[in-house]
C-alpha positions as CSV (number, residue, x, y, z in Angstrom):
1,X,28.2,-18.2,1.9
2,X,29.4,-17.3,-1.5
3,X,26.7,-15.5,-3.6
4,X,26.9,-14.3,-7.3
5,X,25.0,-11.4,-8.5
6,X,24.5,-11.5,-12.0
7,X,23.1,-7.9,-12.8
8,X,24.7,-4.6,-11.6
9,X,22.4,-1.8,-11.8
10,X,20.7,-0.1,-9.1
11,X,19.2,-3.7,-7.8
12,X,22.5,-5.6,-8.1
13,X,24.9,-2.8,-6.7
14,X,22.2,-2.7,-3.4
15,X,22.0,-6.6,-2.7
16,X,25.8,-6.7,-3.6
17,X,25.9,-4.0,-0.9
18,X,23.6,-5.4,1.7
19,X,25.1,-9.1,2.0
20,X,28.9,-8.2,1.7
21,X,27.9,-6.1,4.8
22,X,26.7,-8.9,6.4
23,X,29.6,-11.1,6.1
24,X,29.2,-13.3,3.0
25,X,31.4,-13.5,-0.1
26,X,29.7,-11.6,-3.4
27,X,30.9,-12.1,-6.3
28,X,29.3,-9.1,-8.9
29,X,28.7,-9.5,-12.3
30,X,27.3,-7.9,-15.6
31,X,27.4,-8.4,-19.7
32,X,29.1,-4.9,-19.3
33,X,32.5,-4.7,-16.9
34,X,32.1,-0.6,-17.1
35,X,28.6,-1.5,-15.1
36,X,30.5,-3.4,-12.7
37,X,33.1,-0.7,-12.2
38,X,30.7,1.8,-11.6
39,X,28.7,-0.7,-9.1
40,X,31.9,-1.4,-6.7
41,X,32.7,2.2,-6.9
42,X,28.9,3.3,-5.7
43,X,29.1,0.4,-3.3
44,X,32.5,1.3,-1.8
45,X,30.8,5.3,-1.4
46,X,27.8,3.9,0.5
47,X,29.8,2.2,2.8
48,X,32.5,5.2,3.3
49,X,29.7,7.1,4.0
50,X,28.1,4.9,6.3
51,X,31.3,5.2,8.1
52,X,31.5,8.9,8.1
53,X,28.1,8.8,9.8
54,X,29.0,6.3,12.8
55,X,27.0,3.5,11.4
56,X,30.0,1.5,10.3
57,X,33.3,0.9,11.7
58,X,36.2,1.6,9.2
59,X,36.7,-1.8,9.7
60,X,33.9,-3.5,9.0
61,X,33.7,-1.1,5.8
62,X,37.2,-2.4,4.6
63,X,36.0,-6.1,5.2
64,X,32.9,-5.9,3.5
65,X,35.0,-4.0,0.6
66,X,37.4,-7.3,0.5
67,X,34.6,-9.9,0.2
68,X,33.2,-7.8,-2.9
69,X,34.4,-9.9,-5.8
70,X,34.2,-8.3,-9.1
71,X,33.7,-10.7,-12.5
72,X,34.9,-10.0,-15.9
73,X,32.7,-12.9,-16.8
74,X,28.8,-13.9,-15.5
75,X,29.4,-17.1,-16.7
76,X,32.9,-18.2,-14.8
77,X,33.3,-21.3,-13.2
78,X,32.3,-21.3,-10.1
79,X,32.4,-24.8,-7.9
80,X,32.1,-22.8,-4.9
81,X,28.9,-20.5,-5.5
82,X,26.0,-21.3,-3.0
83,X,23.6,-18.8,-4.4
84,X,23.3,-17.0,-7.3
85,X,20.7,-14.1,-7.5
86,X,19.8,-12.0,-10.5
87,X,18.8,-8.8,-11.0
88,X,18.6,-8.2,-14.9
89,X,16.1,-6.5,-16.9
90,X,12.4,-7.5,-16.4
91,X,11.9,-9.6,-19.8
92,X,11.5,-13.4,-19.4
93,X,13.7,-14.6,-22.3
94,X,16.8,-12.6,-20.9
95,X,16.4,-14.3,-17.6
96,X,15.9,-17.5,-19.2
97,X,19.2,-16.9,-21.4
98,X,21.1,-15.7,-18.0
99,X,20.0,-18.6,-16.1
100,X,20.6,-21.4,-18.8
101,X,24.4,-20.1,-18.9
102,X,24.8,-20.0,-15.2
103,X,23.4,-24.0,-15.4
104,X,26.1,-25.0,-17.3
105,X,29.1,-22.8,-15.3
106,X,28.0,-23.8,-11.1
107,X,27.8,-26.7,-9.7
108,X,23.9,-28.3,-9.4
109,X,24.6,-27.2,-5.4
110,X,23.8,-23.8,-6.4
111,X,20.2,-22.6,-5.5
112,X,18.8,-19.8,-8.3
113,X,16.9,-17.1,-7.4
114,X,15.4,-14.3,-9.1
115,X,14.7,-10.6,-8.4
116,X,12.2,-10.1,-10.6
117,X,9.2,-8.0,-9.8
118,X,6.5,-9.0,-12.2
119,X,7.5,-12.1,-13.6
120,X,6.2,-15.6,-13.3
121,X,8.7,-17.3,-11.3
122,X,7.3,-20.5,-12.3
123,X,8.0,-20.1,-15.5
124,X,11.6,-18.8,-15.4
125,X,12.4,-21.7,-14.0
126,X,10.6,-23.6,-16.5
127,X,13.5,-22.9,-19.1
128,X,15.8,-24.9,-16.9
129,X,17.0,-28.9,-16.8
130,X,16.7,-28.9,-13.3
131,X,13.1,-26.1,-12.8
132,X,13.5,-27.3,-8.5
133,X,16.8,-25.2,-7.6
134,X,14.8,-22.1,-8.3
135,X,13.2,-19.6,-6.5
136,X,12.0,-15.8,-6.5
137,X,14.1,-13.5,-4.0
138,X,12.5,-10.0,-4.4
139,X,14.1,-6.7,-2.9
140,X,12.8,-3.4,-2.8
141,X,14.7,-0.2,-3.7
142,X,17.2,0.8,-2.0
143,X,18.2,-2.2,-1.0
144,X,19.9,-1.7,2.4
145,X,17.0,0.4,3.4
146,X,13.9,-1.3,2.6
147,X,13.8,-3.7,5.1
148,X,11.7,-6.4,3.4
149,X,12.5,-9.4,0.9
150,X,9.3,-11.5,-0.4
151,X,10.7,-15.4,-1.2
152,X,8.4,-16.3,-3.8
153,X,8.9,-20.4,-4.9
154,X,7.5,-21.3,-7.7
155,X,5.3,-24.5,-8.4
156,X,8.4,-27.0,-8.9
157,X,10.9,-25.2,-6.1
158,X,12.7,-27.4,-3.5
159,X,10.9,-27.1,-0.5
160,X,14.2,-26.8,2.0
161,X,14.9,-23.8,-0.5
162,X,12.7,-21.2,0.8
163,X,13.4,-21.7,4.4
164,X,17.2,-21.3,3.5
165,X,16.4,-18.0,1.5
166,X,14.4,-17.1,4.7
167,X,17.2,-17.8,7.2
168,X,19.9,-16.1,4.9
169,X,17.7,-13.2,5.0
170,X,16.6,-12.8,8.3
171,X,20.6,-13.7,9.6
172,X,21.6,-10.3,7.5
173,X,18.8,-8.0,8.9
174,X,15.6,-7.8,7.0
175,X,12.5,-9.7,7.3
176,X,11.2,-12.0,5.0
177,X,7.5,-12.8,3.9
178,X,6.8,-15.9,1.8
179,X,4.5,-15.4,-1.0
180,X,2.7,-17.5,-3.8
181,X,4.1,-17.1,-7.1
182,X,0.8,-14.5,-8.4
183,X,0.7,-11.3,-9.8
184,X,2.1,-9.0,-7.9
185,X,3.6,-11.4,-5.4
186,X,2.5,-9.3,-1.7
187,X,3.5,-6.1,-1.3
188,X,1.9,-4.9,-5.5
189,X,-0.7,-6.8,-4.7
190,X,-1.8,-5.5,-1.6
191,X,-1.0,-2.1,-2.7
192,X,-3.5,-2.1,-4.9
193,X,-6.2,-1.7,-2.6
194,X,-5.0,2.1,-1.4
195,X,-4.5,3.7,-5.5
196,X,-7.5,1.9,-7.1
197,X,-10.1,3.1,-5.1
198,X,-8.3,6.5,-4.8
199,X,-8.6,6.6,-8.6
200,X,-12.5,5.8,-8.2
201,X,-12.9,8.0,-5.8
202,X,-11.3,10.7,-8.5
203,X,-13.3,9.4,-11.1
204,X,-16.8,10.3,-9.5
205,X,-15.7,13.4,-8.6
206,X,-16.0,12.8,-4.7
207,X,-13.2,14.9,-4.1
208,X,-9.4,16.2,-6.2
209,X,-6.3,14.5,-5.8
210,X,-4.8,16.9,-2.7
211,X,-8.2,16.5,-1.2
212,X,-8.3,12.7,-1.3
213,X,-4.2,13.2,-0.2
214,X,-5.2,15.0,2.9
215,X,-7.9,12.7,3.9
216,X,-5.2,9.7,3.5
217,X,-2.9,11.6,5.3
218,X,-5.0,13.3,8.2
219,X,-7.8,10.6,8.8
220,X,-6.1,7.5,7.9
221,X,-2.6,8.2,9.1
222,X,-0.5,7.3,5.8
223,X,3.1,9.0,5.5
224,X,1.7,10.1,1.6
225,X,-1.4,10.3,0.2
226,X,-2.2,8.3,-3.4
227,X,-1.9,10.6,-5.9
228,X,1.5,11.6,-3.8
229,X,2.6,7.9,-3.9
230,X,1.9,7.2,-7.8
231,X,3.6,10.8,-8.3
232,X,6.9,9.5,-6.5
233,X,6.6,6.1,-8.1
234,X,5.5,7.2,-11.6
235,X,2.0,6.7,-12.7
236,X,3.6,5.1,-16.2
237,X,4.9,2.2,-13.4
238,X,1.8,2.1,-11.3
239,X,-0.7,1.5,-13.8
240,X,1.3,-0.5,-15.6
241,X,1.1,-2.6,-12.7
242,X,-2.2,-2.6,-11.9
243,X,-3.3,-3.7,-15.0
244,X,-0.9,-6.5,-15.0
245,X,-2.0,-7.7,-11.8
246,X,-5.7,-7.0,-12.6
247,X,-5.3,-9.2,-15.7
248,X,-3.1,-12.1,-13.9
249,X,-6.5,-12.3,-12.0
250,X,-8.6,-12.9,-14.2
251,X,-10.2,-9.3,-13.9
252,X,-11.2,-9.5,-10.6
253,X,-13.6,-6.7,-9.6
254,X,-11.7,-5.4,-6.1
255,X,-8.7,-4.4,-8.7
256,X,-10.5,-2.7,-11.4
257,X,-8.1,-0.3,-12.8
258,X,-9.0,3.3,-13.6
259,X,-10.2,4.6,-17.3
260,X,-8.1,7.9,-16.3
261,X,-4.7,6.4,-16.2
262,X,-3.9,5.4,-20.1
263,X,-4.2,9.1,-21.4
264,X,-2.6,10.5,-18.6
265,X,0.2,8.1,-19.6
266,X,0.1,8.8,-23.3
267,X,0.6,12.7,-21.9
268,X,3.5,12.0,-19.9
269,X,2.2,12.8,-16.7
270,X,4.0,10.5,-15.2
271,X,5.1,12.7,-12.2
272,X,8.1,13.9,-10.0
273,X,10.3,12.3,-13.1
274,X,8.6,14.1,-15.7
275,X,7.2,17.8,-14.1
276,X,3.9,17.0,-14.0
277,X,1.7,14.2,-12.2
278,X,-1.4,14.6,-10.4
279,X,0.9,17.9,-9.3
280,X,3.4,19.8,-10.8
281,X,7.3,19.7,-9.8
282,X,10.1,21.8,-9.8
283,X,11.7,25.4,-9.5
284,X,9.3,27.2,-12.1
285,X,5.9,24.8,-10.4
286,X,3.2,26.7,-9.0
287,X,3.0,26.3,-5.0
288,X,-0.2,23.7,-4.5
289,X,-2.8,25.7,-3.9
290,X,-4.3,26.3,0.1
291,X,-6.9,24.7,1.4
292,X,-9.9,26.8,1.9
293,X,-9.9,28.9,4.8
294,X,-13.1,28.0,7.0
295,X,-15.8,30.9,6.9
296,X,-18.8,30.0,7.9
297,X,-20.8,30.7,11.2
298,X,-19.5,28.9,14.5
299,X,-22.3,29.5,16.1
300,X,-25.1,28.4,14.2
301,X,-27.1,25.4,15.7
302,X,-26.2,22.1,14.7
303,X,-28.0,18.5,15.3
304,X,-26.3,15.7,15.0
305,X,-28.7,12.6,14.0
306,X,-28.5,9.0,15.3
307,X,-28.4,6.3,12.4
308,X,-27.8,3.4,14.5
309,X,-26.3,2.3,17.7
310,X,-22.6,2.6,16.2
311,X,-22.9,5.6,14.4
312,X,-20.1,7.3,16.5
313,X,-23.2,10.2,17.1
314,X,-23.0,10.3,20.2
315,X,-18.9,11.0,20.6
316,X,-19.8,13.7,17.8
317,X,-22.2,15.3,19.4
318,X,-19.8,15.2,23.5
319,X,-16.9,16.4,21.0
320,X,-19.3,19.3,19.4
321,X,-20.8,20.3,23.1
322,X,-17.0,20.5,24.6
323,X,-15.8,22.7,21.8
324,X,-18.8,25.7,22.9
325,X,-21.2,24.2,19.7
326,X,-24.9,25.3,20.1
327,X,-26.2,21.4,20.2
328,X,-29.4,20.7,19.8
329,X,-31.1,18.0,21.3
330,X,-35.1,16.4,21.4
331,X,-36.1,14.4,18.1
332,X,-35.9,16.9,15.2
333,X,-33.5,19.2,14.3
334,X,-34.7,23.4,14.6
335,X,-35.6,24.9,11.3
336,X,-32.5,27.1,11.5
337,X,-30.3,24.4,12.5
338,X,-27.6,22.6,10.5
339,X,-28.3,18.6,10.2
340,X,-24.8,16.0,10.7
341,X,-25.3,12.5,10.2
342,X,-22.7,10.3,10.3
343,X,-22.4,8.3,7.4
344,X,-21.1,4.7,7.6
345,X,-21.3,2.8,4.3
346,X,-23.8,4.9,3.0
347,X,-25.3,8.2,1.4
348,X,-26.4,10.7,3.0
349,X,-29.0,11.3,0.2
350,X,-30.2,8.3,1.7
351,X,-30.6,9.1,5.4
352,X,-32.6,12.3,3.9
353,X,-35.1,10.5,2.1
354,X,-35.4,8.1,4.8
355,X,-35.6,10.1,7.8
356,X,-37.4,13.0,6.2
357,X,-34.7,15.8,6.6
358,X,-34.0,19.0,5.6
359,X,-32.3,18.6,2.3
360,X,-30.5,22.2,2.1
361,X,-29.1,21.9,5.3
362,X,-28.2,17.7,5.7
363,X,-24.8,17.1,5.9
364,X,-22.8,13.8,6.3
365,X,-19.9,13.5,8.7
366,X,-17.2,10.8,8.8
367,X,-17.1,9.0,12.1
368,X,-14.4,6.9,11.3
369,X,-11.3,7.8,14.0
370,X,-8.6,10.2,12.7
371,X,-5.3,9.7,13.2
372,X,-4.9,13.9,12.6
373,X,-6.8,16.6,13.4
374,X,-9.5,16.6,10.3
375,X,-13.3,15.9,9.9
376,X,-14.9,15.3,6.7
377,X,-18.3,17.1,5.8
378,X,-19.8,15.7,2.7
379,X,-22.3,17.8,0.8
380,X,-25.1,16.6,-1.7
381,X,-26.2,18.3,-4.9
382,X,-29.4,19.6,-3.0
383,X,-27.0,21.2,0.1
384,X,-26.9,25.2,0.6
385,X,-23.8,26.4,0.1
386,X,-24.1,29.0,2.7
387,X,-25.4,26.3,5.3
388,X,-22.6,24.3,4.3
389,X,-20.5,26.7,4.7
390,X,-21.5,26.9,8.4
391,X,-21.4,23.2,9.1
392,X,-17.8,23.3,7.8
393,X,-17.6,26.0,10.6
394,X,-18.9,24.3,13.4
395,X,-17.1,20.8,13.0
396,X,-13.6,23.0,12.8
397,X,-14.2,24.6,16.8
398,X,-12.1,22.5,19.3
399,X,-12.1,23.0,23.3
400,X,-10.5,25.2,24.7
401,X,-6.3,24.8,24.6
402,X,-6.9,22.6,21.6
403,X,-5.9,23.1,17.8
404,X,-9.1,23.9,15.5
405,X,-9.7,20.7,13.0
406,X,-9.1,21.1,9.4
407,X,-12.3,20.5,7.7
408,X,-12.2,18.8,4.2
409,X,-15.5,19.3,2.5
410,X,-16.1,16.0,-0.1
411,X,-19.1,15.2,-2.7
412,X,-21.9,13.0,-1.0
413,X,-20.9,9.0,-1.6
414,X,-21.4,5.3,-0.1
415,X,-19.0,5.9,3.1
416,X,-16.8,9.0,2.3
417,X,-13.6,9.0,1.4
418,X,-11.4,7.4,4.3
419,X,-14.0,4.8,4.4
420,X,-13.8,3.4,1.1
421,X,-9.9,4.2,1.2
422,X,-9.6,1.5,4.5
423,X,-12.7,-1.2,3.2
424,X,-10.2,-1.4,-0.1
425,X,-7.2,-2.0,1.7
426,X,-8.4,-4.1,4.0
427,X,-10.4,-5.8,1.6
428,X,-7.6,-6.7,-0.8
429,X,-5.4,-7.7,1.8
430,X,-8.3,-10.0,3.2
431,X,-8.5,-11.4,-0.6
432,X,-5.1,-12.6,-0.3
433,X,-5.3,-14.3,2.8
434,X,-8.1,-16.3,1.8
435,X,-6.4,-17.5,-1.3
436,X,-3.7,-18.6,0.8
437,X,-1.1,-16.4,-1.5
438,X,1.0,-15.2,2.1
439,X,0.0,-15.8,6.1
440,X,-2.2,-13.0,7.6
441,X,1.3,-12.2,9.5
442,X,3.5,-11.8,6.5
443,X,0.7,-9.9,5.1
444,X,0.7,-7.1,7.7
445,X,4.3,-7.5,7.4
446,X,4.9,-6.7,4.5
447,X,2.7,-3.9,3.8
448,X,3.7,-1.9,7.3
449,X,7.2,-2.7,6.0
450,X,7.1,-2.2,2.4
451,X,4.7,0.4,1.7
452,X,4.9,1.8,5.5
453,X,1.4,1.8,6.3
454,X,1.0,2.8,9.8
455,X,-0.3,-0.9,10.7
456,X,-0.6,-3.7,8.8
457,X,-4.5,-4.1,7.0
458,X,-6.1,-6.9,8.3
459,X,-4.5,-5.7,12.2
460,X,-5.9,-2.2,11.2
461,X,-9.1,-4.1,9.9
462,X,-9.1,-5.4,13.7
463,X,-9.2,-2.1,15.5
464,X,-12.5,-1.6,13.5
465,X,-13.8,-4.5,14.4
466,X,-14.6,-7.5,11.7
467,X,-18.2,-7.0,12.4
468,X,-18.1,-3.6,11.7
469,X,-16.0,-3.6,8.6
470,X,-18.5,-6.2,7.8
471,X,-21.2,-3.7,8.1
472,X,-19.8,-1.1,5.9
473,X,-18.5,-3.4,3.0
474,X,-21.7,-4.8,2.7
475,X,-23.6,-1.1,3.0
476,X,-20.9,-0.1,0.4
477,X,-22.0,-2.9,-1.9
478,X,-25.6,-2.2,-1.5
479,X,-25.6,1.3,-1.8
480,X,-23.6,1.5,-4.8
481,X,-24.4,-2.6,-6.6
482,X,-20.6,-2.4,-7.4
483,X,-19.1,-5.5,-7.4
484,X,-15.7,-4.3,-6.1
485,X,-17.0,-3.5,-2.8
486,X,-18.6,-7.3,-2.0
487,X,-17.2,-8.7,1.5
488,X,-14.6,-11.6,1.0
489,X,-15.5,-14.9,2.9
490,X,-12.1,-14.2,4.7
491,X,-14.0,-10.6,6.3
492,X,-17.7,-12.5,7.0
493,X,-16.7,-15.8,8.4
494,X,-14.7,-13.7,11.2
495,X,-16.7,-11.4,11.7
496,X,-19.5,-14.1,12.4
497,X,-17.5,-16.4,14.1
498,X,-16.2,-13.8,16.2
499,X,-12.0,-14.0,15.0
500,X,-9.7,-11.2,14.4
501,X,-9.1,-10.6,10.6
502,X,-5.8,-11.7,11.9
503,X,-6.2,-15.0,13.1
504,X,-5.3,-17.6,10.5
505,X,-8.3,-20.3,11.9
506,X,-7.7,-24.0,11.2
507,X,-7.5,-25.3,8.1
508,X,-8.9,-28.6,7.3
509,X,-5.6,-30.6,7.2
510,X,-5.4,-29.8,11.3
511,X,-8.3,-31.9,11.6
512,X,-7.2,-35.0,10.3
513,X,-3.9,-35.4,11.9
């Protein structure tokens, strides 16, 4: 195949690189020829190095070198171009302009496809004579390394073109996810779910930014924590994007964007780019600060209370006994004891007002599995500090041989922290697959892929349980009346029909075959 890049920056230089490695002929272009210089010569280093590290033969890297065609002019003739692809700016005029030119130098053969990133791709293609030959073909950066493409057609796209992009994609070594043309397109979209309700979470004070990190990293598994991600990405880009996606919406509640972002943007806290994000960066930065060593009493009594048959009291209280804890049993906790209820969608304000406990000494604890070694005490405004303390103490012990848990220590809300993080992913990533916008597989695709989740949402959603994420979406909605937490249909028709959040169902259109 030969394939014309119109664009050489970071994008174009990657995709140049990625499918001249595969075999096909590239032909790279840009309005500047210094740009393309400087693209071949970065290209050429990647591969050289690639070589130097055994994951090229010298070769191969001379081959792919040879099929890397550089263009004084984008707008050549070119009666053998199969595929163009461009990677300009993100500004809908210029990709109009670039397209128009490239309709009146290639042959109608050639399919168009853009790498934009926020753009309507529907209307791109509305500024050409022939709006069918077009489709969306978004990489990630780098290129070569992030494994995932989304094909994104628009509403007037061929439909043999998007299962060609997917076949030239999958034949040079990444996956491909088909997406509707929406905000976002998958992998924005579903991200979304992780950084708003971490900015929630921030704004009422539950917990700071490396507290909520650790959680993310320790409870739920992630490689970074949100505040780390929208440091790395820059928090100019990522709420830039949430608001654009939140808007294309239509201001949908589950992607409410955060009132802390715009100042923080004005500031130029922007993160790892500028010095100064939700941390601080570089040589002269302060170290983060240490979490707080545990120093409470060990062996104070503790009772752990049962809320309901799935509380995840029980395993507590085995864990608690196996680690030397002084549990208590019968049906009230001792007046010197410390009080742990597992929280699940709820307060646990609540469960003290409803079950009559000890206010001073009422704690909640997150039974949600960890993927680390952490627990999560959450404290009201009524708790002792001194009682907390020791509640902190006991849920650190471990059993003998065994590592002592790091113990975060969070303000009292609807489901703690990891909850809300996972009913928001999941719950976003749910939203899309009832609208249809991607398949529940190139969902969880996409986002272990893409964002490297540790599994996908709605599979993740699965080792809950539907019926159980059911159960604390809708406490989560109860409890705090906001709108952001309601269940989608996709969640609560599983969950009462018994299907895996990852099990497409039958549509209606299999039923009248």
């Amino acid at each position: 195949m030969r394939i014309r890049i119109v664009g050489a920056g970071a994008m174009g230089r990657g995709i140049a690189q990625w499918a001249a490695s595969a075999g096909h002929t590239v032909e790279l272009c840009d309005v500047r020829t210094e740009a393309v210089t400087a693209a071949v010569d970065f290209v050429r280093s990647m591969l050289e190095r690639a070589v130097d590290k055994g994951r090229m033969s010298a070769g191969d890297c001379a081959a792919a070198l040879e099929r890397l065609v550089p263009l004084d002019d984008p707008w050549a003739q070119g009666p053998d171009v199969d595929l163009v692809v461009e990677a300009v700016r993100e500004d809908l005029d210029t990709k109009a302009e670039v397209f128009g030119k490239l309709e009146q130098a290639l042959p109608g053969s050639a399919v168009f496809a853009t790498n934009t990133s926020s753009l309507s791709v529907t209307r791109i293609a509305a500024s050409l004579k022939d709006p069918t030959r077009l489709a969306g073909l978004h990489f990630f950066n780098p290129v070569p390394l992030m494994k995932i493409v989304e094909i994104v057609p628009g509403a007037a796209t061929r439909p043999e073109i998007p299962p060609a992009l997917t076949e030239l994609v999958e034949s040079c070594g990444h996956r491909a996810v088909t997406v509707a043309d929406t905000p976002g397109f998958l992998v924005n979209h579903a991200g979304r779910g992780l950084v708003t309700e971490a900015l929630a979470l921030l704004e009422e004070s539950v917990a700071d930014p490396a507290g909520i990190d650790r959680i993310a990293r320790d409870v739920l598994g992630l490689r970074m924590g949100p505040f780390e991600l929208m440091d790395l990405t820059g928090l100019d880009v990522t709420a830039a994007v949430i608001d654009s996606i939140w808007q294309g919406f239509r201001y949908e509640d589950r992607l409410r964007p955060s009132y802390l972002t715009p100042n923080r943007v004005a500031a130029g806290l922007h993160g790892r780019k500028t010095g100064q994000g939700w941390f601080a960066y570089g040589s002269e930065a302060p170290a983060p600060a240490a979490e707080a060593p545990v120093t409470g009493d060990a062996d104070r009594p503790v009772f752990v209370v049962d809320t309901d048959t799935g509380s995840g009291a029980d395993a507590l209280r085995a864990a608690l006994t196996a680690a030397g804890a002084a549990v208590g049993s019968g049906p009230a906790p001792s007046d010197d004891a410390v009080v742990l209820v597992p929280v699940w969608g709820t307060t646990v304000a609540a469960a003290v007002a409803a079950l009559g406990l000890p206010a001073g000494r009422t704690f909640g604890v997150d039974p949600l599995p960890a993927a680390g070694r952490r627990r999560v005490l959450a404290v009201t405004p009524a708790a002792d500090p001194a009682a907390a303390r020791d509640a902190r103490a006991v849920l650190a012990r471990a059993a003998d041989g065994e590592e002592p848990y790091a113990v975060s220590v969070v303000r009292d809300t609807a489901g703690s922290v990891a909850q809300r993080l996972l009913a928001s992913v999941v719950s976003v990533a749910a939203s899309i697959a009832e609208r249809s916008l991607a398949t529940p597989a190139d969902i969880d695709l996409a986002v272990t892929t893409g964002l490297g989740y540790p599994v996908g949402p709605l599979a993740w959603g699965d080792r809950i349980g539907a019926a159980r994420m059911l159960e604390l979406q809708r406490a989560l909605h109860a409890t705090t009346g906001d709108p952001r937490h309601r269940p989608t249909r996709w969640l609560t028709e599983r969950a009462q029909l018994g299907l895996p959040l990852t099990d497409p169902g039958t549509s209606p259109s299999a039923c009248t075959g």
